[in-house]
C-alpha positions as CSV (number, residue, x, y, z in Angstrom):
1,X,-4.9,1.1,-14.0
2,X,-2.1,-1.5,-15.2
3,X,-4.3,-4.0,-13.3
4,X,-7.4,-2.8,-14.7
5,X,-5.9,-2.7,-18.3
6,X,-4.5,-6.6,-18.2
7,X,-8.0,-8.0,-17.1
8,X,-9.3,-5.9,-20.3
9,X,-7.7,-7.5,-22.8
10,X,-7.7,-10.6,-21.0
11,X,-11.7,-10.6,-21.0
12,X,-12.2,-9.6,-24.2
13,X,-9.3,-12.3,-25.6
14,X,-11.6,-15.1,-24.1
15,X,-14.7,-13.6,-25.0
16,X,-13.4,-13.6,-28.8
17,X,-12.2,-17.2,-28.5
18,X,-15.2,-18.3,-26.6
19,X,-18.0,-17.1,-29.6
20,X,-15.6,-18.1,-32.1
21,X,-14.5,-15.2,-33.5
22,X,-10.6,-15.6,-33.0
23,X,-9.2,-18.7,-34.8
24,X,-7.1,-21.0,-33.8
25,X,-3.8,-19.5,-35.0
26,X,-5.1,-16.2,-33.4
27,X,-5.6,-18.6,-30.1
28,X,-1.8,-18.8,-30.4
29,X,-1.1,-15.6,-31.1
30,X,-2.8,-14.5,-28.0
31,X,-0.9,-17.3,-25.7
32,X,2.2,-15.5,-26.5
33,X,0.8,-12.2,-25.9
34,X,-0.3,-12.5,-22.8
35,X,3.0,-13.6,-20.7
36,X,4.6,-10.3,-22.9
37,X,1.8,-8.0,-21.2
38,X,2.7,-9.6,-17.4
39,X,6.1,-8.5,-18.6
40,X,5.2,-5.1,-19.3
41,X,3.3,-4.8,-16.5
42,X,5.8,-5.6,-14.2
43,X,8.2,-3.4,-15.9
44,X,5.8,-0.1,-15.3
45,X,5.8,-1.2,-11.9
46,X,9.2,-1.1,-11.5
47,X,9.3,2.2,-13.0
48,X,6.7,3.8,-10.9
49,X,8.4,1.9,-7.8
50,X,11.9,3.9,-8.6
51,X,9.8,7.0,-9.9
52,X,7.5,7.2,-6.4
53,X,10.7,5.2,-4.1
54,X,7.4,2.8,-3.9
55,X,8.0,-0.7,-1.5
56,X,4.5,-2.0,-3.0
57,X,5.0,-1.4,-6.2
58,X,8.8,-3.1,-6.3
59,X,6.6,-6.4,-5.3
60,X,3.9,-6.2,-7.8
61,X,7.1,-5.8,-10.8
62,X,8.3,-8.7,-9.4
63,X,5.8,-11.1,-9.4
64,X,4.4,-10.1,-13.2
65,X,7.9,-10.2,-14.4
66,X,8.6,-13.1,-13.4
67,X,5.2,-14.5,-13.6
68,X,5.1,-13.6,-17.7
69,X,8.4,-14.2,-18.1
70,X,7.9,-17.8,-17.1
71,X,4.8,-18.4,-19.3
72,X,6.8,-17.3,-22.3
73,X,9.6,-19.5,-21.3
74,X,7.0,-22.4,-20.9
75,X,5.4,-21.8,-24.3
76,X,9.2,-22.4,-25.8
77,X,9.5,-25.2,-24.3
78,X,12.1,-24.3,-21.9
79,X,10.8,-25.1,-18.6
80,X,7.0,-26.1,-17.4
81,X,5.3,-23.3,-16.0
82,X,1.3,-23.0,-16.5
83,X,-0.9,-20.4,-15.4
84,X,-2.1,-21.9,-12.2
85,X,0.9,-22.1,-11.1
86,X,1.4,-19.0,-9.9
87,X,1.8,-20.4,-6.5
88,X,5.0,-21.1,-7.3
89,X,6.4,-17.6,-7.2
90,X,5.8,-17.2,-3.2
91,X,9.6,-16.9,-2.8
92,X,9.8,-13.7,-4.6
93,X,8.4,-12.8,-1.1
94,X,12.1,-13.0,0.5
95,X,13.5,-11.4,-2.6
96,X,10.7,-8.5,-1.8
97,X,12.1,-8.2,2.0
98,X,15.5,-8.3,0.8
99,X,15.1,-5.7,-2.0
100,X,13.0,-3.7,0.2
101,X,15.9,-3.1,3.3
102,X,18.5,-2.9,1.2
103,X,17.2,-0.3,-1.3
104,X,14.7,1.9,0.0
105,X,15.6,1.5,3.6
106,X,15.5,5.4,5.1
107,X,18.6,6.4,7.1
108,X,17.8,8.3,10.3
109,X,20.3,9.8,13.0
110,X,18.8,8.1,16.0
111,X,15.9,6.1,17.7
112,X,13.9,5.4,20.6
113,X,12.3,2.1,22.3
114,X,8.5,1.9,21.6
115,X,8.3,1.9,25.0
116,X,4.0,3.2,26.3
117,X,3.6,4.6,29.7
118,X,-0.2,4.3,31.2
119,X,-1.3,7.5,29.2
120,X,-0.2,6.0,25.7
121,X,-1.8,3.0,26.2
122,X,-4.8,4.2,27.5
123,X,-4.6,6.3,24.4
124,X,-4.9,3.0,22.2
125,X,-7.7,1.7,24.1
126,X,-10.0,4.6,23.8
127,X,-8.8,4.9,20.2
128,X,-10.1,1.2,19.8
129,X,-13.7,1.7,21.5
130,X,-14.3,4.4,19.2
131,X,-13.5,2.4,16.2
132,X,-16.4,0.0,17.3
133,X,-18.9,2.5,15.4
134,X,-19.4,1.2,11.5
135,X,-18.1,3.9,9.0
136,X,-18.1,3.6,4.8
137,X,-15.1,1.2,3.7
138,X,-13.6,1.2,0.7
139,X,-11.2,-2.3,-0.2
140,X,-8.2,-2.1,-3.1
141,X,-7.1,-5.0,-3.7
142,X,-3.7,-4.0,-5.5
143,X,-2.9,-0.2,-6.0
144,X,-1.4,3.0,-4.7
145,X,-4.0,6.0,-3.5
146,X,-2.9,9.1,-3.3
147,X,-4.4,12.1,-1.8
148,X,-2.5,15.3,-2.3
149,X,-4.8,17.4,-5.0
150,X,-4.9,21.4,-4.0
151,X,-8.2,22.0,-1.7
152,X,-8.8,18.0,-1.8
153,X,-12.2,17.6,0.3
154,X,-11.0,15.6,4.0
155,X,-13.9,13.6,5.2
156,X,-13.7,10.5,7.2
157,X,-11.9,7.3,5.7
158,X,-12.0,3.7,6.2
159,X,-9.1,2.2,3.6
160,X,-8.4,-1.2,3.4
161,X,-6.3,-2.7,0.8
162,X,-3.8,-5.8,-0.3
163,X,-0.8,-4.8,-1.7
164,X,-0.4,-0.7,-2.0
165,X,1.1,2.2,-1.0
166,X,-0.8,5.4,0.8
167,X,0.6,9.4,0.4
168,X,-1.5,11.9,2.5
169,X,-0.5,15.4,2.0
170,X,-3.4,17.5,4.8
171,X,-1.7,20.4,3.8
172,X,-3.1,20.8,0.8
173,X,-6.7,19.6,2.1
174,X,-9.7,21.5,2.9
175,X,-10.3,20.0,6.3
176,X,-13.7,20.8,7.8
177,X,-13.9,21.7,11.9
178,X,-15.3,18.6,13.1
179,X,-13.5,15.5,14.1
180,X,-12.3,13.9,11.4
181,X,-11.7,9.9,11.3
182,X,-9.1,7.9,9.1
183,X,-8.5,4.0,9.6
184,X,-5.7,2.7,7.2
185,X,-5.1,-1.1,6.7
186,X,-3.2,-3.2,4.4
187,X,-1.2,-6.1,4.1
188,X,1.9,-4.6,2.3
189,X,2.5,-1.1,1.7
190,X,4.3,2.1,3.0
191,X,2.2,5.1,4.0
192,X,3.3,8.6,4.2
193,X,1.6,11.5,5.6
194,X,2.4,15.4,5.9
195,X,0.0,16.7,8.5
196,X,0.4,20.7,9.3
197,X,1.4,22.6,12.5
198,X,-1.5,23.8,13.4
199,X,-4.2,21.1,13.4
200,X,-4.4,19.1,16.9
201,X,-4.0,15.3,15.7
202,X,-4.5,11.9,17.7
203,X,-2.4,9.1,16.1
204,X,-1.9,5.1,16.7
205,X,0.2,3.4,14.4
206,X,1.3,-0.5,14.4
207,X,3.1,-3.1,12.1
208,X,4.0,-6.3,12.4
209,X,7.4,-5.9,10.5
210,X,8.9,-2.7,9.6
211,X,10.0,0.7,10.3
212,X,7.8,3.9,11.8
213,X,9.2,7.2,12.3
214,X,6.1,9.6,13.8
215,X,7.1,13.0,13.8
216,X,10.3,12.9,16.0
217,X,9.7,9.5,17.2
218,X,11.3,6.2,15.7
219,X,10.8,2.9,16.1
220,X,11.4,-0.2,13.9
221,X,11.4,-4.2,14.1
222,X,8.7,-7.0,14.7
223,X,5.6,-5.3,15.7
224,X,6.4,-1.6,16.5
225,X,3.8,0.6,17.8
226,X,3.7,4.3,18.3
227,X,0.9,7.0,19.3
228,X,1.1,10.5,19.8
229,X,-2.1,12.5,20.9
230,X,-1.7,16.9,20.7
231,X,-1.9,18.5,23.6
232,X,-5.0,20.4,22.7
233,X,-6.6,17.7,21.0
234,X,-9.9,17.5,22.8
235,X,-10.5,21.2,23.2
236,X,-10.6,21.9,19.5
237,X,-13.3,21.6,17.0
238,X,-10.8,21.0,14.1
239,X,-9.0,17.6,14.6
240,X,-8.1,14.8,12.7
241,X,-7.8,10.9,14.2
242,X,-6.0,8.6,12.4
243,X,-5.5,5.1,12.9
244,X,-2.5,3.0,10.7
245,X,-1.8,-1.2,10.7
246,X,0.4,-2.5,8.0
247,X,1.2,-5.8,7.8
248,X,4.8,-5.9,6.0
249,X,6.3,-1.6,5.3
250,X,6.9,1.4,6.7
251,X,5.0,4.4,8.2
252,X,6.4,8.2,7.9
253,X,4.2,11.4,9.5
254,X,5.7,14.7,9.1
255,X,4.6,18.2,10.4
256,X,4.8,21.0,7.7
């Protein structure tokens, strides 16, 4: 929505200015509003990053922070920062890392080698060939999804996004007896699921830098990988599949 709201204004700003209908001082006007709304952006996404203890979002306030903070500095004079120059900011990456260990790193009491014997990667392989078959996909470039309305309707997924965060609470879902397939992807993010007790699950989950803790299973570094398939999985009718890759966060599943 904060994403949504800046390319508002910033389309009908240039709309206005195109047709003539803002003057020249309002031009100016609007070059100093602009870099003030980056700023405000990036501080709502700081807020919802403390408020949701959101990875994703702690990047997002840093870029627009620092991205309008340096337009306003530029149109003062102070230093020379244009709007294409947003290329600039790619060390705010590090800071990212560095803000992300530090601050919302979770504690746990112990882990375990993401070591696979011949079942669990056998387990990744089928997973894979099944994947082969198209489903619906839905891209987000920047932005959190979450999922955790009362009676929320489950039905087969295919996410892909940029830069966002995921929350899955199945508990609270109305999940139909059938097979039910979930692929998650995206590039920097956390996702966090709460599946219950009683529905048989089949799981693979991978990133290339970060932590995963699946249900009493930990693993964490460059490219951890865990999957966990229920016993019971294939002789019941009710049964969700999930499949997770996340380039730069963390994964958390829970049983309730």
């Amino acid at each position: 929505m904060i994403f949504s709201a800046i390319l508002l204004v910033i389309g009908i700003a240039l709309l206005l200015i195109n047709i003539g209908v803002i003057s020249l001082e309002m031009k100016e006007l609007f070059v100093m509003f602009i870099p003030i709304l980056f700023v405000f952006a990036g501080l709502l996404y700081f807020i919802q990053s403390i408020r949701r203890r959101s990875s994703g979002s702690i990047f997002l306030a840093l870029f627009f922070l620092l991205y309008g903070s340096f337009l306003e500095l530029n149109h003062y004079g102070m230093i020379h920062f244009a709007y294409r120059d947003w290329w600039r900011l790619w060390p705010i990456f590090f800071i990212y890392l560095a803000i992300k260990k530090i601050f919302f790193k979770e504690k746990v009491k112990f882990s375990i080698e993401a070591d696979f014997d011949d079942k669990d990667i056998e387990v990744i392989k089928n997973y894979k060939n099944k994947y082969k078959k198209k489903y619906k996909k839905s891209f987000t470039l920047i932005g959190d999804m979450e999922f955790k309305r009362q009676n929320w309707p489950l039905k087969s997924m295919d996410l892909h996004n940029l830069i966002g965060d995921y929350y899955f609470d199945f508990n609270k879902a109305f999940i139909p007896e059938e097979e039910t397939k979930i692929t998650i992807k995206s590039r920097i993010g956390d996702v966090k699921m709460l599946i219950p007790e009683d529905i048989p699950v089949r799981i693979v989950s991978k990133i290339k830098m970060g932590d995963i803790r699946l249900f009493d299973m930990n693993s964490s570094g460059t490219k951890p990988q865990l999957a966990f398939e229920s016993p019971n999985y294939h002789d019941s009718t009710k049964k969700i599949d999930i499949l997770i890759e996340v380039g730069i966060g963390d994964i958390r599943i829970d049983r309730v």
